[in-house]
N, C-alpha and C positions, 0 to 999 in steps of 0.2 A: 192402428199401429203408430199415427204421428203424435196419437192424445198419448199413449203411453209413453212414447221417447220423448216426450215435453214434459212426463213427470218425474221421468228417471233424470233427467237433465234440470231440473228443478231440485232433486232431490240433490243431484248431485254439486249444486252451485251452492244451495244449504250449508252443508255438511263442509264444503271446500272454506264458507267463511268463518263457519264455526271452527275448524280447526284453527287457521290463520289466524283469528283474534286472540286463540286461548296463546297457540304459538308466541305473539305481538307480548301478548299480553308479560307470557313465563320470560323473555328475554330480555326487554325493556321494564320491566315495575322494580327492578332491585334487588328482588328476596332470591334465596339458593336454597333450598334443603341438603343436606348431607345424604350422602348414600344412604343409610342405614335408615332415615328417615323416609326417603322416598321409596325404597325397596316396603317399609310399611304399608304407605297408602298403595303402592299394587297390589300388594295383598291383599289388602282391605277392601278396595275396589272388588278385585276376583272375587271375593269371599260374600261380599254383598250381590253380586253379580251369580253364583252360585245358588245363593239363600233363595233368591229369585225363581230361581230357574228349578231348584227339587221341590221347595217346598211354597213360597207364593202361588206361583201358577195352579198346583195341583187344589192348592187351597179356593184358588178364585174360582178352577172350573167347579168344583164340589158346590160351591157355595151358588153358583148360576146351574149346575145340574139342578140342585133340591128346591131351585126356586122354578126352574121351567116344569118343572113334574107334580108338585104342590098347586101352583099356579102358572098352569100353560097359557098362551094367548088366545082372545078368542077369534081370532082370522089368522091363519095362516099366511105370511105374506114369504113371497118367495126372493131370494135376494135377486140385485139389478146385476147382470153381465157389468165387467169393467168399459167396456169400449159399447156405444149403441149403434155400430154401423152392421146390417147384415152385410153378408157374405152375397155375392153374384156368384154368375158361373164362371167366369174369367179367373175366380179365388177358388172352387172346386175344381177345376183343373188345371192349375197350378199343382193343389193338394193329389191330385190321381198322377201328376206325373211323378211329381219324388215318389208316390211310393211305388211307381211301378220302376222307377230309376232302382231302389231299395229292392224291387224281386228279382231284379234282373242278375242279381248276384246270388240266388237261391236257387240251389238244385234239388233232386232227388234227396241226395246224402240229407242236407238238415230239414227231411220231414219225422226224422225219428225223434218223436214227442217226448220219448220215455227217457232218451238220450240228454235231451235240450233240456228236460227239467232236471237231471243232473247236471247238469255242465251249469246250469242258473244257477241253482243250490250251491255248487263250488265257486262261483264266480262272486256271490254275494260271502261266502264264510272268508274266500281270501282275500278281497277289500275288508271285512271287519277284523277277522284276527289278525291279519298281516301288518294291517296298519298301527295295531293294538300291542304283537310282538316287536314291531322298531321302536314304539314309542316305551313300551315297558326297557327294551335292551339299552336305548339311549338314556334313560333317566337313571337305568343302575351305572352305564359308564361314566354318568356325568357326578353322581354322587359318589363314589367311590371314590376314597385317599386311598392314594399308595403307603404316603408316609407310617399307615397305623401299620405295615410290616415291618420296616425300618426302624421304627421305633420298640417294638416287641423283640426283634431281634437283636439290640444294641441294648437293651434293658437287661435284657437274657444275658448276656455276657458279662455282662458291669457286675453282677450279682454273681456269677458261676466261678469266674475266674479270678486268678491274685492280680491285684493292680500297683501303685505307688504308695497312694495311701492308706491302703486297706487291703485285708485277705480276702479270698471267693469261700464260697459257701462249699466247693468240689474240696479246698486243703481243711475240711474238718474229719478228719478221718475217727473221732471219738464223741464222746458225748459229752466229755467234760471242755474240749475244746470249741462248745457252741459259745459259752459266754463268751469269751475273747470275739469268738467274731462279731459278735451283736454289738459288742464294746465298739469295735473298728470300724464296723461296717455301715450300721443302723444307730449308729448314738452320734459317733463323732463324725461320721464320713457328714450327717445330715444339719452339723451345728459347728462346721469347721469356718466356717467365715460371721458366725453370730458373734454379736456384743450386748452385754445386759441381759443373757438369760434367753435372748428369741432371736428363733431359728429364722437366715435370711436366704438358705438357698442347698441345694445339692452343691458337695463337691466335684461335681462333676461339670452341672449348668448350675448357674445363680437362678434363673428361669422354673426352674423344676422343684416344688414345693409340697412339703408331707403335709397331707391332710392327716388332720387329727393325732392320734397318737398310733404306736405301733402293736399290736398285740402278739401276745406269745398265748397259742396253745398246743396244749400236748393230750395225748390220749395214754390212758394208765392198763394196763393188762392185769386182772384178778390175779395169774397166778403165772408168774414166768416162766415156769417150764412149757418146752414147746411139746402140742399133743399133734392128736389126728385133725380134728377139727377148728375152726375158725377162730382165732383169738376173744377171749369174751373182757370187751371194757369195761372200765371199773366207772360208777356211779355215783359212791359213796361220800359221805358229808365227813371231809376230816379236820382236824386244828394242827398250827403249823407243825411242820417237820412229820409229815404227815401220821399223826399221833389220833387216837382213837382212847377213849369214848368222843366221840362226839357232842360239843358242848357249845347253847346256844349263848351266849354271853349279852346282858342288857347294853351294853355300850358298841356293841357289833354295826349297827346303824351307821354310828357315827365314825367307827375307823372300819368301815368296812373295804376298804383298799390292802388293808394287812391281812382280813380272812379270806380274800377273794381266790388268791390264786390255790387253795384248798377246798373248795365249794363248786362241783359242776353247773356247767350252765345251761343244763335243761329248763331251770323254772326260770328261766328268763326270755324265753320264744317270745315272738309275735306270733300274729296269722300271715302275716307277709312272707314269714321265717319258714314255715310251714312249707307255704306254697314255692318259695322260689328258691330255699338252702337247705330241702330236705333231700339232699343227695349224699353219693359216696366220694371220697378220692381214693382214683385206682392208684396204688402205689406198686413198689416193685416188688414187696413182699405179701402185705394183705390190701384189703379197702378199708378206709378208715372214712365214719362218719363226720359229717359237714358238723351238725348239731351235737356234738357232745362233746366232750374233754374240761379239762382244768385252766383258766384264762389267765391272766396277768397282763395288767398295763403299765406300757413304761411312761414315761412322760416327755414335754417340749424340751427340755434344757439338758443340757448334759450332764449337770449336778444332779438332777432329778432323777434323772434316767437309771446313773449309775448307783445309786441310793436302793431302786425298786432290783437293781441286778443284784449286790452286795444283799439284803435281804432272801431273796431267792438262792443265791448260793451259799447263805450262812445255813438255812433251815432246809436243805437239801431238796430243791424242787424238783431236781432232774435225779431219779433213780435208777435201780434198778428194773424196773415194773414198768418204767418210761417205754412206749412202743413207738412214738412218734411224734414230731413237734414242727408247729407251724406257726410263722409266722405269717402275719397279715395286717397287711398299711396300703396306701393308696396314693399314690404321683399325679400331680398335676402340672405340666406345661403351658409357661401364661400362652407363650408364641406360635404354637399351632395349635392351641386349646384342645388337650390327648388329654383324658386321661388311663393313669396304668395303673392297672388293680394287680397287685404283685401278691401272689403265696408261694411262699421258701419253704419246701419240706426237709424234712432230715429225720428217719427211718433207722431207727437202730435195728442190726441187725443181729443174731441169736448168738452170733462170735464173737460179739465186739464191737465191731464194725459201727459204718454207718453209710446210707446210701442219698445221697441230695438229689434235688429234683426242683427246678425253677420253676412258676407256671406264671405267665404276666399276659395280660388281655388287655389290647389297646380299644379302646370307642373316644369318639366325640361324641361326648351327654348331651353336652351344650350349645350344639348346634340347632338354631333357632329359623325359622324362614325367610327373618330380616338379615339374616348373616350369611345365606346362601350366595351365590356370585347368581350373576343375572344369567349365564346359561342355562346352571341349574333350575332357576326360576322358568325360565322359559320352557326346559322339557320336562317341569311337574307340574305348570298349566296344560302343555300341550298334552298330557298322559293323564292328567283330571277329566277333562275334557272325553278325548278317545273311550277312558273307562266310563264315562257315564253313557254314550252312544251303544257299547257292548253291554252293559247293565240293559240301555231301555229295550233293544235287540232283544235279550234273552227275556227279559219280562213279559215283552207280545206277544215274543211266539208261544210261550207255557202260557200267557194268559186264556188262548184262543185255542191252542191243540194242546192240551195236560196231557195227551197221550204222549205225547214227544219224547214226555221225561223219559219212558221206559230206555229209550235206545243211550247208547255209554256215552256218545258223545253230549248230549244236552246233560246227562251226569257231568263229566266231566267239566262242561260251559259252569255248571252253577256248583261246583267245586272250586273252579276259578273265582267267580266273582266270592263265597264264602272266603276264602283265602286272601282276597283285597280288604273284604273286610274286616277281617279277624287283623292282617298286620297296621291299620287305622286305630282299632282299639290299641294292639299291643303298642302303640305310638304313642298314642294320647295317655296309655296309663306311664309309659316310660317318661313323656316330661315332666306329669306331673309327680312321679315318684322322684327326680331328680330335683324338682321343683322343692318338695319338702327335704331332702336331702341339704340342698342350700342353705336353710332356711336353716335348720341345724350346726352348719358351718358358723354362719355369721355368730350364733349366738352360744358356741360349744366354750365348753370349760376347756381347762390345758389336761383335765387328766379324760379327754371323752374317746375313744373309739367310733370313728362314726366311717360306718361299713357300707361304701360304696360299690359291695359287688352284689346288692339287690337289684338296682339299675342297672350293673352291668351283664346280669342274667336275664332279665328283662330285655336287653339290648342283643343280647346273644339271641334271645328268643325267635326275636323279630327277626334276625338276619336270617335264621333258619327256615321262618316260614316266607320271604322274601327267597329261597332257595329253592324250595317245593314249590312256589307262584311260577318260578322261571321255568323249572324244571316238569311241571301239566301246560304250559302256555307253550311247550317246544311239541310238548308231546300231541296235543289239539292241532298244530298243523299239518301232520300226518294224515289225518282226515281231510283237510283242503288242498294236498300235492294228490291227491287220488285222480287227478286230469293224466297226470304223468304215465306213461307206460311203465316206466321205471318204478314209482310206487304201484300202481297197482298189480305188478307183479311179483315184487317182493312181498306183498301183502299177502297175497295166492298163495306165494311157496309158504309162510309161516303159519297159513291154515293149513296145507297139505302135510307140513313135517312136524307140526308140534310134537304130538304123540310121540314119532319117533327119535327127534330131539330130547324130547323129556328123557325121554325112558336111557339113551345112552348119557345126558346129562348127571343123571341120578348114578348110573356107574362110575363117572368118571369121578364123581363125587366121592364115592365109596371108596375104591381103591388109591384115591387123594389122601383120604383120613385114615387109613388103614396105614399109606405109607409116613403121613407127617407123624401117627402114634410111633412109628420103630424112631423115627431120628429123634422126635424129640426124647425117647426111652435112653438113647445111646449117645448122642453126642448133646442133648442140653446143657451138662453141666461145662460147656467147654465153649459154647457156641452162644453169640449170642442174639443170632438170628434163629436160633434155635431151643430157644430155653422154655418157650410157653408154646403150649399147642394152637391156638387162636394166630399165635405170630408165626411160625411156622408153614400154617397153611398160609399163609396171603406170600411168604416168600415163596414157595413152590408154586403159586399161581403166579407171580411176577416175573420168576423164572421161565415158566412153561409157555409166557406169552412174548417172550424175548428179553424182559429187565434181567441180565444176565449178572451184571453190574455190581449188584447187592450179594449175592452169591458164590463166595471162591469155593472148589472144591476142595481145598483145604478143611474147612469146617465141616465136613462128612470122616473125616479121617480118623477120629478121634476113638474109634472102634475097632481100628484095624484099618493094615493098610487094603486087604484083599475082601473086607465087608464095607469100607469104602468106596473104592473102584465099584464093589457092585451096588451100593446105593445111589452114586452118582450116574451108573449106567441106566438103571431103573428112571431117575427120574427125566436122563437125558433123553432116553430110547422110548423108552414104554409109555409115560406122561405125555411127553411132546412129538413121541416122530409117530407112536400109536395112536392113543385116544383122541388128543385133537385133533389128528390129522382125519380121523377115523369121523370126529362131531365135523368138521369141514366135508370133508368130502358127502356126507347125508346131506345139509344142508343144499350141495352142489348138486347131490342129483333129484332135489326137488325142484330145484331151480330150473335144473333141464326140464323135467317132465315138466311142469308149470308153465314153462315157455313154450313146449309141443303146444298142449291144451289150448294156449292162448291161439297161436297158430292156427290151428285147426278150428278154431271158432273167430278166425279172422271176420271180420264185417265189413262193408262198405259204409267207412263212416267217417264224420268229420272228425278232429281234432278240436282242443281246447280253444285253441289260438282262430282258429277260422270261425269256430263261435264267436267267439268279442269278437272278432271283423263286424260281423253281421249282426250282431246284439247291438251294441255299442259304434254300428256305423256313422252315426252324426262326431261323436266325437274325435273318429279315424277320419272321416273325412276335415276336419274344423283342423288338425295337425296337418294334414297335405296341403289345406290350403293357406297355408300362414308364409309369408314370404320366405323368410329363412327353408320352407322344405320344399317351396316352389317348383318345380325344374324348367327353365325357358329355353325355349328352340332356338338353338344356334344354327346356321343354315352354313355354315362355313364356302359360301361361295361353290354353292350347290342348288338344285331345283329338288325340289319336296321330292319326286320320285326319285330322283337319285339318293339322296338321303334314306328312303324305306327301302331300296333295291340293297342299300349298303348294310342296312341295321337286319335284313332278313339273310343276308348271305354270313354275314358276323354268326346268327345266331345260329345260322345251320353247320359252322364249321367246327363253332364250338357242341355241340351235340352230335355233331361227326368224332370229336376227338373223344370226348367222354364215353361213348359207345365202344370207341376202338380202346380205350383204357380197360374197359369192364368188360369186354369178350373173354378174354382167358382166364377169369374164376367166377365168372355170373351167369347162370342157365337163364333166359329169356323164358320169363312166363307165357303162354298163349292164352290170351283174352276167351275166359268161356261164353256164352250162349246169357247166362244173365247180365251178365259185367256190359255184354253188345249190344242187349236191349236198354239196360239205365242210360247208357251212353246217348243212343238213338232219342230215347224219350227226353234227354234231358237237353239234346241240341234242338229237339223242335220244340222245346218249351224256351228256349232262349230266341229262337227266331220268332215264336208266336211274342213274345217278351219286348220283343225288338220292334214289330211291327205296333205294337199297340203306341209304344212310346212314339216310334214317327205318328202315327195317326194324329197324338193328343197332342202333340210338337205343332203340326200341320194345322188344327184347328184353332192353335193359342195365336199363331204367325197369321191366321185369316181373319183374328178377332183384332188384333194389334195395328191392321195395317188398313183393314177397311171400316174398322167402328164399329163392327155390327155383333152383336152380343146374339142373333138368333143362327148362326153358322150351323147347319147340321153335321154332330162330327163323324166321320167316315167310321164305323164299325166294320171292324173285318168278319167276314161270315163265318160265324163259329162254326155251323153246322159242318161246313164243307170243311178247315179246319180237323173238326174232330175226325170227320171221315178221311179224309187223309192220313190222321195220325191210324189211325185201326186199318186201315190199307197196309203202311207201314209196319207196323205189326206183325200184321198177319203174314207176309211178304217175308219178314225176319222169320218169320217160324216154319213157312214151309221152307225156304233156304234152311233152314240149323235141320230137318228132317231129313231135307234129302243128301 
């Protein structure tokens, strides 16, 4: 023990000058890094320190497996103990006393083996996930901006509504009146403080700057009369003013800016295009595809701009057969580095009409490791770290028992980790998609488009599966609250009631959609919490769980006042004071019966918490005895028995009062015939307990005080002992007989 505390204390005088020197060294030589610089080399450090640790090591043991196996040694040599002192007997019973100090807090209760490798199993899942769930929940609070909803909802409005210098997109009530606002809003609102042709800032922030140019697309309808089915868009290769035959012209190449916005832009995909912009936009009348429609670009200046407008509206771009039109450009914020990938819809509708719709998605692209603030840094080390502990967990245990995998929960462990790694990839490919996005920046012409909502779907991606990570990582700890009475009985009642849950579920279901088909039949066109069936049902479920809010009974009215009232009664009565009250109260009386069962298969058994007592004893004890949890005997001008005469009278009076509280609604169990015997067996395993320790007490204090290591230590006579104990016994049992 003194050769080891002389190397830990050696080690530790090491390390103490090597810090001190580097310390000496970074304070006194002159030189400073800059944040940004120094947040680097920790990185880099980590990252080297990482490389180490997944892949050297594994490497170096491979490389010494295949040599010890190829080429073993030829003698066996067995390695040296750290320390060469044997052990006497003064060291083995030291060793028999703690651990008989250790059984003396062991009863009956924790010999259920079957128990305590439960209560292990949970004890080891809640140090790995638990720690793995704070540290996941800490690194989304710490990276999370607020500002990207502040900023999406002030963007939102800049563009919706009329300002000073410019109209909102909401006072276009036609389709002839879009160019004027493109004029106001998107040409000059974005070139109102430029000189010499380049653009230096939004009217709104000087800060805030359009990437690239702006794009106008529209989608064309074959044939404008409105049918039964789905609008079918048009495809078609036309020459301006949209004129047919269709003619490919030899100088087309070279002004091809003038036949663009008559030429859809299907043959212009990528695979990128494919994978991350083949969707729809739900609109408020049809969905309209991501990849198709007729394009036009404006340009940087506002000569330029209004040149490619004047064009478009000399050669009629916007017609009749016009179903919808969107624009799409991208903001950039030098000051909190946002960007906002804005699309302005505008929907013409079959009267005239026209219906707007803002859609603006804030992300930080360009948020880099070196740019993180140091808390940040600190909780996606410390949650790197946690994940690879949980990774090498789940790998030994599947490596050693592959049967594991069948049970849900090791599914659901390496669902988790697939889901860590899948948002790593989706990471890596998002910088470096943003990466060549840049790269396009620096070197774009003034007439380019350069479409920044590939990254920013990409980034969508990620948050989503960053949402299902959070959302299997809350649900995995369900399985490690199972210590709890409270979980494992709710667990009980949701195996006893599914069935019957399901089944009134599916009713309530039924007669949900049966009623949202009559309102939206009868009051959609009036309502507009009511106009789609999809929306309808989520208001009737918002309603029926108390969001009352969203809901005036006014908008049932619109039928009649006396088919009203009773739509409203239906949903008020029959929805909410029936059916759920009807799924609540099933659930309530599996709850009960579940709780009986439980009851009635009560056990003599320990608790979670008296487990780790006794598992984890050395480190409950190593907290008792640290000064701070110390407690020292104050004698307050008293003798020791007076002191114990006062703290046994204290405690009897307090046990007198609690008894006399609990008499008038608490029946007094009576102690049956087995509860008398554990009792019995477990107070003479504590005296037999008791005596051993004095014995070994007795022989260390006779080895200590006379030098003689050959003491013979007093063994208590088992035999008599056991026969006592079976006296005992037997003694209880004719008593409980007769």
């Amino acid at each position: 023990m003194n050769v080891k505390k002389s190397h830990l204390a050696m080690f530790g005088i090491t390390i103490g000058i090597i810090i001190g020197c580097m310390a000496i060294i970074t304070i006194f030589v002159g030189f400073k890094h800059e944040m940004v610089k120094f947040k680097t080399m920790l990185v880099s450090m980590v990252i080297v320190l990482m490389f180490q640790y997944l892949i050297g090591d594994p490497l170096k043991f491979v490389v010494l497996a295949i040599d010890r196996t190829f080429w073993p040694p030829s003698l066996y040599i067995p390695p040296r103990s750290d320390t060469g002192k044997e052990h006497d007997r003064r060291d083995f019973l030291k060793q028999r006393l703690s651990s008989q100090r250790a059984n003396l807090g062991i009863s009956s209760q924790y010999r259920n083996w079957k128990l305590n490798e439960q209560y292990k199993l949970i004890a080891h899942d809640l140090f790995t996930y638990g720690q793995y769930f704070l540290c996941l929940m800490c690194m989304i609070l710490v990276t999370r901006d607020e500002t990207l909803y502040h900023n999406t909802r002030i963007i939102k409005e800049l563009f919706m509504y009329n300002h000073t210098d410019y109209t909102g997109l909401k006072e276009v009530y036609f389709l002839n009146q879009l160019y004027d606002f493109i004029e106001s809003t998107l040409v000059i609102a974005f070139n109102s403080n430029s000189s010499g042709g380049t653009a230096t800032g939004w009217v709104h922030s000087e800060q805030t700057v359009l990437l690239g140019v702006i794009r106008l697309r529209q989608l064309r309808v074959i044939d404008p009369d409105i049918g039964l089915g789905p609008p079918q868009f048009s495809e078609m290769y036309y020459m301006p003013d949209w004129q047919l035959p269709y003619r490919r012209l030899h100088y087309a190449d070279k002004y091809w800016r003038i036949y663009e916005p008559w030429i859809p832009i299907t043959v212009s995909f990528e695979f990128l295009d494919g994978l991350l912009m083949n969707f729809d936009h739900v609109g408020s009348l049809n969905s309209y595809p991501e990849l198709s429609g007729y394009v036009s670009l404006l340009a940087r200046s506002t000569a330029n701009s209004m040149k490619v407008l004047d064009y478009l509206s000399e050669y009629h771009w916007l017609t009749l057969n016009t179903s919808a039109v969107f624009i799409d450009f991208t903001l950039y914020n030098v000051d909190v580095n946002l960007f906002s990938i804005c699309t302005l819809r505008l929907e013409k509708t079959p009267f005239g009409g026209t219906v707007p719709e803002v859609q603006v998605e804030s992300a930080k692209l360009l948020e880099n490791v070196d740019q993180m603030p140091l808390v940040g840094l600190l909780a996606l080390l410390i949650y790197v770290v946690v994940f690879i502990q949980f990774a090498q967990s789940l790998a030994i245990k599947l490596w050693y028992e592959p049967d594991l995998l069948k049970s849900i929960w090791n599914k659901l462990d390496l669902f988790i980790f697939l889901l860590n790694v899948m948002v790593v990839v989706l990471v890596v490919l998002r910088e470096a998609l943003v990466a060549n996005m840049m790269k396009k920046v620096e070197g774009a012409s003034k007439m380019e488009f350069i479409d920044f909502r590939r990254p920013s779907r990409m980034h969508q991606l990620t948050t989503i599966t960053i949402g299902f990570l959070i959302c299997m990582t809350t649900l995995r700890l369900w399985r490690v609250m199972q210590f709890s009475s409270v979980f494992e009985l709710f667990t009980r009642t949701l195996y006893l009631a599914w069935a019957a849950v399901a089944s009134t579920a599916i009713a309530i279901v039924i007669f949900l959609m049966g009623f949202c088909f009559a309102v939206v039949t009868i009051n959609g066109n009036n309502s507009n919490n009511f106009n789609r069936f999809v929306k309808s049902m989520v208001m009737c479920m918002c309603f029926s769980f108390g969001f009352s809010a969203q809901v005036k009974p006014s908008e049932l009215f619109h039928g009649g006042k006396w088919l009203g009232i009773l739509l409203y009664g239906v949903l008020a009565f029959v929805i909410i004071v029936l059916l759920i009250n009807v799924f609540v109260s099933l659930i309530n009386d599996h709850f009960t019966v579940a709780k009986t069962m439980r009851d009635s298969e009560k056990e003599h058994r320990i608790n979670f918490f008296e487990f780790l007592r006794i598992e984890y004893s050395g480190f409950f004890n190593f907290i008792h005895n640290l000064p701070c949890c110390r407690r020292n005997y104050v004698r307050n001008r008293r003798t020791v028995a007076e002191n114990v005469s006062r703290k046994l009278k204290a405690i009897d009076a307090k046990t007198l009062m609690q008894q006399r509280q609990r008499r008038g609604y608490q029946v007094a169990q009576q102690q049956t015939d087995e509860e008398a015997e554990v009792v019995y067996k477990d107070r003479g395993e504590r005296i037999i307990n008791v005596g051993n320790i004095l014995n070994t007490q007795l022989t260390l204090l006779s080895m200590l005080l006379f030098d003689d290591d050959d003491v013979d230590e007093v063994q208590p006579d088992t035999q008599e002992s056991n026969e006592a104990e079976e006296n005992g016994k037997s003694n209880n049992k004719d008593e409980a007989e007769a």
